[in-house]
C-alpha positions in Angstrom: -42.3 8.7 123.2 -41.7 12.4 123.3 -38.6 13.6 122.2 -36.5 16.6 123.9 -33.4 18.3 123.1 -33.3 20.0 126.4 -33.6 18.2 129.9 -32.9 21.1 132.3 -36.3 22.2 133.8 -35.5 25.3 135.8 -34.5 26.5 132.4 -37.7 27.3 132.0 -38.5 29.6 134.5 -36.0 32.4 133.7 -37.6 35.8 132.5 -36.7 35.2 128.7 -37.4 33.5 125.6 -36.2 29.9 125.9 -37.2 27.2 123.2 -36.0 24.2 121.3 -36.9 23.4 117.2 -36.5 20.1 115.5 -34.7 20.4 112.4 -38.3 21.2 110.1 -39.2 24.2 112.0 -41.7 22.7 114.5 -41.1 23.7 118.6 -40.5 21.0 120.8 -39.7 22.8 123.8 -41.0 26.2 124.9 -41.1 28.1 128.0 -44.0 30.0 129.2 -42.1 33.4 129.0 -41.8 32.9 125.4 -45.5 31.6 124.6 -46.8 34.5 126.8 -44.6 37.6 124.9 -46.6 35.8 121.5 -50.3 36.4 123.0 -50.6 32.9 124.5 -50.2 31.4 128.5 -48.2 28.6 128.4 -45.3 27.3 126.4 -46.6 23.7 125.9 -48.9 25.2 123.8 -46.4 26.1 121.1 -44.8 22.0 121.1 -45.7 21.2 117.6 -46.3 24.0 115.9 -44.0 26.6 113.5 -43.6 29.8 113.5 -45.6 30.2 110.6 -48.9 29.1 113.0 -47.5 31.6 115.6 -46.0 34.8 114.5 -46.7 37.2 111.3 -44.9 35.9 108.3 -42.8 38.6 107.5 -41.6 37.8 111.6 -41.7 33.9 110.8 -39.4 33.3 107.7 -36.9 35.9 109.1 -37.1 33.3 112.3 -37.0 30.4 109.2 -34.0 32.1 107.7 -32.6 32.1 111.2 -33.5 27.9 111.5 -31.9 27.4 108.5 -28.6 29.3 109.5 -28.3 27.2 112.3 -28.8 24.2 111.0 -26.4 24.6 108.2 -23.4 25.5 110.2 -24.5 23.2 112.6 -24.5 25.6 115.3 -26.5 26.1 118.5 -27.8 29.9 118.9 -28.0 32.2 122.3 -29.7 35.7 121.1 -29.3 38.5 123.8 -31.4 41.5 122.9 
């Protein structure tokens, strides 16, 4: 059974990064904006891995600093750059 935090599809299709982590790093939702500004096509392609198997990793534990944040406050985070 596959697990999802996020049930709103046309989510996916707005022109920015959109994803969803479990709580040990690992992406279980990804958009294809967000896959494609990382070097890849489509953001299924990310479900299941970390940062760490996507990103530099000077880029990925400031991400994992980030997680960790998050999940100590028990917060949700929107990030408008």
């Amino acid at each position: 059974m596959k697990t999802s935090c996020l049930n709103i599809k046309h989510l996916y299709d707005l022109p920015c990064h959109f994803y969803c982590k479990d709580n040990n790093g690992i992406y279980v939702e990804s958009n294809d904006y967000h896959y494609f500004n990382t070097g890849g096509v489509k953001g299924a392609d990310h479900i299941g891995f970390s940062d760490l198997d996507i990103v530099t990793y000077d880029m990925a534990v400031a991400l994992q600093q980030n997680d960790l944040h998050v999940i100590k406050n028990n917060l949700s985070r929107v990030l408008i750059e």
